[in-house]
N, CA, C and O atoms as a Tinker XYZ file with bonds, in Angstrom:
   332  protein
     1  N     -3.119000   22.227000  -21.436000    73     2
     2  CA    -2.137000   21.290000  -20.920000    64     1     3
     3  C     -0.930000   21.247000  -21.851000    63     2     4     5
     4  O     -0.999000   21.487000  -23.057000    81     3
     5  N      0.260000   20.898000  -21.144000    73     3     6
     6  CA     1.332000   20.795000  -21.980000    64     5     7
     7  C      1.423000   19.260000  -22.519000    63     6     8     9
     8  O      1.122000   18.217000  -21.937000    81     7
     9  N      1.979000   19.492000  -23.931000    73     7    10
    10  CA     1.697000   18.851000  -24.519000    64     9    11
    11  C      2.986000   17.516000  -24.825000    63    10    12    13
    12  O      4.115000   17.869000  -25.164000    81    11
    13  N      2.588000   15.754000  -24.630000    73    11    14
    14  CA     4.424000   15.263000  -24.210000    64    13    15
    15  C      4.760000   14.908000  -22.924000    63    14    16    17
    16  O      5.711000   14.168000  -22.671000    81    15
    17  N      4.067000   15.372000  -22.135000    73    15    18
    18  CA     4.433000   15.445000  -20.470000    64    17    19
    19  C      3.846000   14.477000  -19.695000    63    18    20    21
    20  O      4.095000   14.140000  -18.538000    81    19
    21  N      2.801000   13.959000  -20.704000    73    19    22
    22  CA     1.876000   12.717000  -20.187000    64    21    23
    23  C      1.750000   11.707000  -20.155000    63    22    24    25
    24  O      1.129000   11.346000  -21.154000    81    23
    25  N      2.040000   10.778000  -19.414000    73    23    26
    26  CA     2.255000    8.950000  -20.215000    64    25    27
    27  C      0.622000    8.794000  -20.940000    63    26    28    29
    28  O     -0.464000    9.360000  -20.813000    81    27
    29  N      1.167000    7.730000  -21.712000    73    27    30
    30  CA     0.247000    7.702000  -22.813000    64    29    31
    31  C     -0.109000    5.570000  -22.466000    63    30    32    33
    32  O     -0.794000    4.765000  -23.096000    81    31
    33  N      0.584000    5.448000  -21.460000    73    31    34
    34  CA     0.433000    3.551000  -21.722000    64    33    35
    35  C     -0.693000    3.755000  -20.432000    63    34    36    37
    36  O     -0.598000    2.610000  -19.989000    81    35
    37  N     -1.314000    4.170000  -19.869000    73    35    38
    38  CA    -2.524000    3.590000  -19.210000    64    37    39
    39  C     -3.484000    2.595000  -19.425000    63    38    40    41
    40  O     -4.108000    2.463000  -20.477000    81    39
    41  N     -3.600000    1.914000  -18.457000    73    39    42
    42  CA    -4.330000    0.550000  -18.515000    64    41    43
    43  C     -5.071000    0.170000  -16.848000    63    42    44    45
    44  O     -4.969000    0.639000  -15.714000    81    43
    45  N     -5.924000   -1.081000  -17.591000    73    43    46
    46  CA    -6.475000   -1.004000  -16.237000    64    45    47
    47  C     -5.544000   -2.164000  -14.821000    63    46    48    49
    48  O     -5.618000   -3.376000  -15.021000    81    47
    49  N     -4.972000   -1.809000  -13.879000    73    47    50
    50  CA    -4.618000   -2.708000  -13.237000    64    49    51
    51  C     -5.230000   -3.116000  -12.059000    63    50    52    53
    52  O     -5.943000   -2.231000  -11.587000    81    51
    53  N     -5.198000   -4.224000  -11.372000    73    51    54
    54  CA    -5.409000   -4.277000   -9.830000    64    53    55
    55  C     -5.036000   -4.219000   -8.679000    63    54    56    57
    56  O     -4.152000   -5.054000   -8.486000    81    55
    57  N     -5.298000   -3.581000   -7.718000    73    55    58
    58  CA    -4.654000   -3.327000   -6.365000    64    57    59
    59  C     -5.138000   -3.714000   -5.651000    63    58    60    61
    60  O     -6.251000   -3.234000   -5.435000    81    59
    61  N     -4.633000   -4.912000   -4.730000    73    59    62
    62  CA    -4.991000   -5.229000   -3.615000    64    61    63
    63  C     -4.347000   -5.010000   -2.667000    63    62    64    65
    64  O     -3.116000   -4.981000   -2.665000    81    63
    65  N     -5.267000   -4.768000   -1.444000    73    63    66
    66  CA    -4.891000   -4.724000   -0.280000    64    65    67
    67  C     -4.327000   -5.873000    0.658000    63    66    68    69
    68  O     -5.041000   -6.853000    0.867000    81    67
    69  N     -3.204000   -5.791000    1.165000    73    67    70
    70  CA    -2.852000   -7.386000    1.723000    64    69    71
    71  C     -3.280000   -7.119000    2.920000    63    70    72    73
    72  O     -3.436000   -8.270000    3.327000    81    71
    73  N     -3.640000   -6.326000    3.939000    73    71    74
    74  CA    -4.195000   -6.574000    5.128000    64    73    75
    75  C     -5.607000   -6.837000    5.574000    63    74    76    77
    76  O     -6.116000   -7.080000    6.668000    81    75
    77  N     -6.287000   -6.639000    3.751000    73    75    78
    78  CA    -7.795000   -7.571000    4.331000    64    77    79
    79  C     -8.100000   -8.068000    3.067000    63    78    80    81
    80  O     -9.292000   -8.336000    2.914000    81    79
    81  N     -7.149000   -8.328000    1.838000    73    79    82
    82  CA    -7.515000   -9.003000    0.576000    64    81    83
    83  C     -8.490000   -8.181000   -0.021000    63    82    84    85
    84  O     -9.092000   -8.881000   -0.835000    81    83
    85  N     -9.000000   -6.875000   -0.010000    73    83    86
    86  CA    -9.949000   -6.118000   -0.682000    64    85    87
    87  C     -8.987000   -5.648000   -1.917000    63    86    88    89
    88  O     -7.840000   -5.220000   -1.786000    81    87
    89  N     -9.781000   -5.838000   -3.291000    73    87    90
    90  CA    -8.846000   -5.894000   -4.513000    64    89    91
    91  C     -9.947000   -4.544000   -5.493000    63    90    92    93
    92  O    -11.153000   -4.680000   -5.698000    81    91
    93  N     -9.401000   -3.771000   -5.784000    73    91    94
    94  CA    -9.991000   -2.525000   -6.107000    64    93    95
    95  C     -9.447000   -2.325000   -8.087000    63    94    96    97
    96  O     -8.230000   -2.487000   -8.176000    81    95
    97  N     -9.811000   -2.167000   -8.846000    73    95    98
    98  CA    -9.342000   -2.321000  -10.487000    64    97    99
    99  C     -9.975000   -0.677000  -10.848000    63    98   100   101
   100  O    -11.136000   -0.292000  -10.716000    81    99
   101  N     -8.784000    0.093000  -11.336000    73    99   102
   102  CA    -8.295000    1.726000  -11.578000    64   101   103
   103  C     -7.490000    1.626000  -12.844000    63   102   104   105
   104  O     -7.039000    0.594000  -13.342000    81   103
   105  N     -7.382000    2.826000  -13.278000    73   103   106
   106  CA    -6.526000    2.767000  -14.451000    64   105   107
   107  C     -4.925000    3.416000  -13.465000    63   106   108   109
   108  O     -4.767000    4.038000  -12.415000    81   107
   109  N     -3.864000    2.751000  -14.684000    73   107   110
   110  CA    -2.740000    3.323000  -13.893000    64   109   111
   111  C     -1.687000    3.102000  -14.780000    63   110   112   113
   112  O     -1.952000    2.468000  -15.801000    81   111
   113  N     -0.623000    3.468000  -14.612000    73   111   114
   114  CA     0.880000    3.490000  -15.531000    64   113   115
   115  C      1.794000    2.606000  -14.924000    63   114   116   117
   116  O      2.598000    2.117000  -15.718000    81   115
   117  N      1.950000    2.122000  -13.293000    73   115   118
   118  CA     2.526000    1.589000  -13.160000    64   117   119
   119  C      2.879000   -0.181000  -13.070000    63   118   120   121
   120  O      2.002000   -1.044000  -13.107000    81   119
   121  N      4.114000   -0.402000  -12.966000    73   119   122
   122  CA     4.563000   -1.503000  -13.829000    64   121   123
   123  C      4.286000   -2.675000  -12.430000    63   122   124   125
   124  O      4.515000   -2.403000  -11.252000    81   123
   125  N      3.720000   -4.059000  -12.976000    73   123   126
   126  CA     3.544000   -5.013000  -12.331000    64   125   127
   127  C      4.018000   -6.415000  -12.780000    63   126   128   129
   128  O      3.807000   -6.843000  -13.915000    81   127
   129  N      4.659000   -7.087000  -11.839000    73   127   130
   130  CA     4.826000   -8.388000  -12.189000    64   129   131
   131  C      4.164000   -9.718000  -11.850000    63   130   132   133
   132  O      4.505000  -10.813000  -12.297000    81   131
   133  N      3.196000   -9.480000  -11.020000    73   131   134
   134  CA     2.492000  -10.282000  -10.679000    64   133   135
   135  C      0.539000   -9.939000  -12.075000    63   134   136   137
   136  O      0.269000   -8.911000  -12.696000    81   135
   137  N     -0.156000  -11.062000  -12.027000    73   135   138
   138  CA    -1.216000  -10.642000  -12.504000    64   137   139
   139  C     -2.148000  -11.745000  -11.474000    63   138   140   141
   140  O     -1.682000  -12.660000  -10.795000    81   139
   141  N     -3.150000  -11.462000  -11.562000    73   139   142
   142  CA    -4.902000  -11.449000  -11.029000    64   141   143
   143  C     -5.887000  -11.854000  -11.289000    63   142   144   145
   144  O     -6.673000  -10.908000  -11.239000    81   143
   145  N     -6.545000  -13.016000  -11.644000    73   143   146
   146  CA    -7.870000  -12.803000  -12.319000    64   145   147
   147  C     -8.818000  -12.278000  -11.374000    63   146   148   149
   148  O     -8.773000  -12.603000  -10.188000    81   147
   149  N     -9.929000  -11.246000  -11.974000    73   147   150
   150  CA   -10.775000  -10.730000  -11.367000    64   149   151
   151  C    -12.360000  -10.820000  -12.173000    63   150   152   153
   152  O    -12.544000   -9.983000  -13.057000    81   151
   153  N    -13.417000  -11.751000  -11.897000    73   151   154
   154  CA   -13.987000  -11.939000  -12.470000    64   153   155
   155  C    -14.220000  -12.792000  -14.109000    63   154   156   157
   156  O    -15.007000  -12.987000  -15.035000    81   155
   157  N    -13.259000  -12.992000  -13.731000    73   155   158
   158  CA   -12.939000  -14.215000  -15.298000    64   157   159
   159  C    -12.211000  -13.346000  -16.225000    63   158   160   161
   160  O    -12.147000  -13.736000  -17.391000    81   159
   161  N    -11.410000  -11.757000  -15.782000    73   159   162
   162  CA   -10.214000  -11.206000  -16.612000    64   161   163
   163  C     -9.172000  -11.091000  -15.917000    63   162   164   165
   164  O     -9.081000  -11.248000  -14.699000    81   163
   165  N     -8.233000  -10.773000  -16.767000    73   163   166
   166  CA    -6.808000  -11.050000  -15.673000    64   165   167
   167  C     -5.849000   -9.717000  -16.287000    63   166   168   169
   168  O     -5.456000   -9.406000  -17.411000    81   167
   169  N     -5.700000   -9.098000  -14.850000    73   167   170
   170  CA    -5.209000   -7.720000  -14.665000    64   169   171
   171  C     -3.922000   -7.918000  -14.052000    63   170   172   173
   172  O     -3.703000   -8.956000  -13.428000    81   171
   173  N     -2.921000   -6.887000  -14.189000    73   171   174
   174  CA    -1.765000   -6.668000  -13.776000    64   173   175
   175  C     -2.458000   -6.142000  -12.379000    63   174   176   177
   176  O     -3.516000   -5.565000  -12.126000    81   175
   177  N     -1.042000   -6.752000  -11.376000    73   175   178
   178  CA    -1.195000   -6.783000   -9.432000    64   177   179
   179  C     -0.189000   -6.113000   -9.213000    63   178   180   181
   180  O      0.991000   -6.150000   -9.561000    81   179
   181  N     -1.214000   -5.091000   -8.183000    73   179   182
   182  CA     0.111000   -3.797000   -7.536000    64   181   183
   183  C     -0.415000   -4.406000   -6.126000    63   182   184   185
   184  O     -1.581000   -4.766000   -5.967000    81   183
   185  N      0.437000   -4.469000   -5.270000    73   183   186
   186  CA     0.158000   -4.942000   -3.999000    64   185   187
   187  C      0.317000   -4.206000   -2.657000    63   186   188   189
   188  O      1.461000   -4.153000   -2.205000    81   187
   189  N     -0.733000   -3.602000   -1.923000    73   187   190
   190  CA    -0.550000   -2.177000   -1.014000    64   189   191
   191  C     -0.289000   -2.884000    0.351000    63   190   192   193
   192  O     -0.335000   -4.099000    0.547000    81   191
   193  N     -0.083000   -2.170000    1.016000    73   191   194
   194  CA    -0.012000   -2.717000    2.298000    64   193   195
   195  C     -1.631000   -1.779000    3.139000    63   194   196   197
   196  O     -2.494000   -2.063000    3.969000    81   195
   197  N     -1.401000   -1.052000    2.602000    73   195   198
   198  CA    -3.126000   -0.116000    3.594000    64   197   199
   199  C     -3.568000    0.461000    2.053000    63   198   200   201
   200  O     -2.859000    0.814000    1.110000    81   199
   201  N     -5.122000    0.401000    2.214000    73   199   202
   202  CA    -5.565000    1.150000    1.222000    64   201   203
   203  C     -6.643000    1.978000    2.081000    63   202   204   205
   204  O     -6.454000    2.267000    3.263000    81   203
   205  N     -7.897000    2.358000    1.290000    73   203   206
   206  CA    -8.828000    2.818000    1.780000    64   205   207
   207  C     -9.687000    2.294000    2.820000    63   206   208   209
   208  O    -10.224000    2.869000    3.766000    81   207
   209  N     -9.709000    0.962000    2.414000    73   207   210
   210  CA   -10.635000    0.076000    3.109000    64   209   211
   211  C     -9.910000   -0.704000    4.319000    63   210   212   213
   212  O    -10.262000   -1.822000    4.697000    81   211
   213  N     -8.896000    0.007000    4.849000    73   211   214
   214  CA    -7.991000   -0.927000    6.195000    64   213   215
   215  C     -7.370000    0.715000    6.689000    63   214   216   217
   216  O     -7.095000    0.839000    7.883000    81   215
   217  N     -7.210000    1.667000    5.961000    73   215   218
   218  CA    -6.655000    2.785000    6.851000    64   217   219
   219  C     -7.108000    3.462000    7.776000    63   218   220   221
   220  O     -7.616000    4.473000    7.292000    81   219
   221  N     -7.209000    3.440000    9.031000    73   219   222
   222  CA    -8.007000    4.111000   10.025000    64   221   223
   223  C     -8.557000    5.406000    9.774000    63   222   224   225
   224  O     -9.626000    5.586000   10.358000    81   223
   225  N     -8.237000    6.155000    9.232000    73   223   226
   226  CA    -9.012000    7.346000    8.654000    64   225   227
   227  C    -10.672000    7.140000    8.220000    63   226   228   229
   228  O    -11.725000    7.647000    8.605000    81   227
   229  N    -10.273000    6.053000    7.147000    73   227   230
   230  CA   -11.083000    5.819000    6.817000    64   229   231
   231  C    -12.649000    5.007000    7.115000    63   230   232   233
   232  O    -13.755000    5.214000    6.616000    81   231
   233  N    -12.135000    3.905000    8.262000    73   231   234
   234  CA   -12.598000    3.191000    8.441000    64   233   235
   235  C    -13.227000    3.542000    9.929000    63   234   236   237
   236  O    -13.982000    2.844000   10.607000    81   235
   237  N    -12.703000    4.780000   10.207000    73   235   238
   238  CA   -13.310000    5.503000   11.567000    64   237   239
   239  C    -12.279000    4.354000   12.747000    63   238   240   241
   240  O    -12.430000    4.823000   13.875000    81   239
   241  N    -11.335000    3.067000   12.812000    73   239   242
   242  CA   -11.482000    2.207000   13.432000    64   241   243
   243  C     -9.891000    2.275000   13.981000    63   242   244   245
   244  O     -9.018000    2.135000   13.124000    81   243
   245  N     -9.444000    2.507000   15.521000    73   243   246
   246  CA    -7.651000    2.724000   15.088000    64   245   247
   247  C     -7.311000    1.176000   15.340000    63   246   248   249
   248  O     -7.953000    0.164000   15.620000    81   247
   249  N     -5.897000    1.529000   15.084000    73   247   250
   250  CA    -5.091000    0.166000   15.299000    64   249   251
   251  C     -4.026000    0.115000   16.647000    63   250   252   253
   252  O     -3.319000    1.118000   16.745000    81   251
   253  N     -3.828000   -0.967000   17.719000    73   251   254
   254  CA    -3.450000   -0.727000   18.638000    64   253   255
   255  C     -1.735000   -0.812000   17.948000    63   254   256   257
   256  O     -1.379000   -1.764000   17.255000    81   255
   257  N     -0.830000    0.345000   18.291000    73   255   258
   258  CA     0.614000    0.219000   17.657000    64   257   259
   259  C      1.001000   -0.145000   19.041000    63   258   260   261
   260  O      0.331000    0.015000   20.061000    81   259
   261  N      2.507000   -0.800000   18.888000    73   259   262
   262  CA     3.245000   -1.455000   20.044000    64   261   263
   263  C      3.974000   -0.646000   20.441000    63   262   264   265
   264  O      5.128000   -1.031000   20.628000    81   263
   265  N      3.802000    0.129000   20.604000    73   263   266
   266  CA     4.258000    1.693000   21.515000    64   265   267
   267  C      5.950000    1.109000   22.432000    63   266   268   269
   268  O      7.137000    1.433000   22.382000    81   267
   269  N      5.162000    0.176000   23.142000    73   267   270
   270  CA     6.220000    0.057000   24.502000    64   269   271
   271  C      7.385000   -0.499000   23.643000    63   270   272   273
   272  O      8.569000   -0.249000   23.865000    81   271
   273  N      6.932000   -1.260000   22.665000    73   271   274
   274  CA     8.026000   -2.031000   22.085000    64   273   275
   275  C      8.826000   -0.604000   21.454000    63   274   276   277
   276  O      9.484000   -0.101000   22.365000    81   275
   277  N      8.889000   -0.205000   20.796000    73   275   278
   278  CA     9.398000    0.950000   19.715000    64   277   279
   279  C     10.146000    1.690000   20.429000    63   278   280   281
   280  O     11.198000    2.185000   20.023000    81   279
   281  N      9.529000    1.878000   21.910000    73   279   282
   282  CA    10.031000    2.688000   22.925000    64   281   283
   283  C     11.796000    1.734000   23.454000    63   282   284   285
   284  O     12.954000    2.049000   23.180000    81   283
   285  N     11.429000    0.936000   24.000000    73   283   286
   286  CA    12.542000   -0.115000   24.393000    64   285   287
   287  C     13.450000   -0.611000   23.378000    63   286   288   289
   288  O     14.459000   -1.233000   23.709000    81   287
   289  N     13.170000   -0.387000   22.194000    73   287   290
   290  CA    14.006000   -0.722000   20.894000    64   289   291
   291  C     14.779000    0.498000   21.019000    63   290   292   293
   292  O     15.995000    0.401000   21.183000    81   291
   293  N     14.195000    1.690000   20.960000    73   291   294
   294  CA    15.025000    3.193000   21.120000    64   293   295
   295  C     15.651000    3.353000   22.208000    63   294   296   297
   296  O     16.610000    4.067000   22.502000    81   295
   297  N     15.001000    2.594000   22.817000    73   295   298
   298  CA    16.185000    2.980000   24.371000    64   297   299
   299  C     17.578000    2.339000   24.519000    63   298   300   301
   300  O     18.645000    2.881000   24.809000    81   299
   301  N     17.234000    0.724000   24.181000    73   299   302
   302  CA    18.332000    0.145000   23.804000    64   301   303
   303  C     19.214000    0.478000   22.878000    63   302   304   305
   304  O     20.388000    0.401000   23.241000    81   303
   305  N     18.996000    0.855000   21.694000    73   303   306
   306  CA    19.773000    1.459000   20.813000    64   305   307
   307  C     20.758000    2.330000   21.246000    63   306   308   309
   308  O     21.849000    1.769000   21.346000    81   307
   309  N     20.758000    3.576000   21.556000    73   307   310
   310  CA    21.317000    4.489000   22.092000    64   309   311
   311  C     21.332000    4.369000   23.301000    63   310   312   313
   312  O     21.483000    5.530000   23.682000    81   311
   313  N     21.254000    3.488000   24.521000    73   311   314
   314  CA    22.015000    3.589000   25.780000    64   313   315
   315  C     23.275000    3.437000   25.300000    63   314   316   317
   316  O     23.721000    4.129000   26.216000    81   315
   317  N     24.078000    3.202000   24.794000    73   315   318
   318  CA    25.537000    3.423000   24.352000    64   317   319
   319  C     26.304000    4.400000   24.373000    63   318   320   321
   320  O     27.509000    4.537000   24.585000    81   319
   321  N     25.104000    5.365000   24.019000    73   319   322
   322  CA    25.801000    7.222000   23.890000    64   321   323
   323  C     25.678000    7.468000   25.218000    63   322   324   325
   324  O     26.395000    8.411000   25.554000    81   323
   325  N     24.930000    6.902000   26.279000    73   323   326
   326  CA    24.617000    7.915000   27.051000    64   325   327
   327  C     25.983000    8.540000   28.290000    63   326   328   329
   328  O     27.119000    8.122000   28.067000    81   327
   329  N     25.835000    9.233000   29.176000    73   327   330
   330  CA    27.261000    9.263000   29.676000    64   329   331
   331  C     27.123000    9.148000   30.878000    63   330   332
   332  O     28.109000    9.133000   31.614000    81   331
């Protein structure tokens, strides 16, 4: 490995998931302003929106998306151009 190229401040932080509160503790470099207690210690909070445990991949389980809406947002948008 090259040598210098590596952050050297790793620590342990926590990540939770905000779409089902599942809170998972990894080592990591990046910077947090919020902190956590987890078990009577208190970790720096990275805050995900999907992790493992809510991403349909994972969870075998899909999510219904609002299709029609997204659709009618795009349509409206650009009926303006049309000729």
């Amino acid at each position: 490995m090259k040598q210098g190229i590596h952050p050297d401040n790793y620590r342990l932080v926590a990540f939770k998931d905000m779409s089902n509160e599942d809170v998972f503790i990894t080592k990591s470099t990046a910077n947090a302003k919020e902190t956590i207690e987890v078990e009577g210690v208190e970790y720096p909070l990275i805050k995900l929106e999907i992790s493992r445990t809510s991403h349909p991949f994972y969870t075998g389980k899909s999510k219904l998306v609002d299709t029609a809406g997204r659709i009618d947002k795009f349509k409206n948008k650009y009926a303006k151009f049309k000729k």
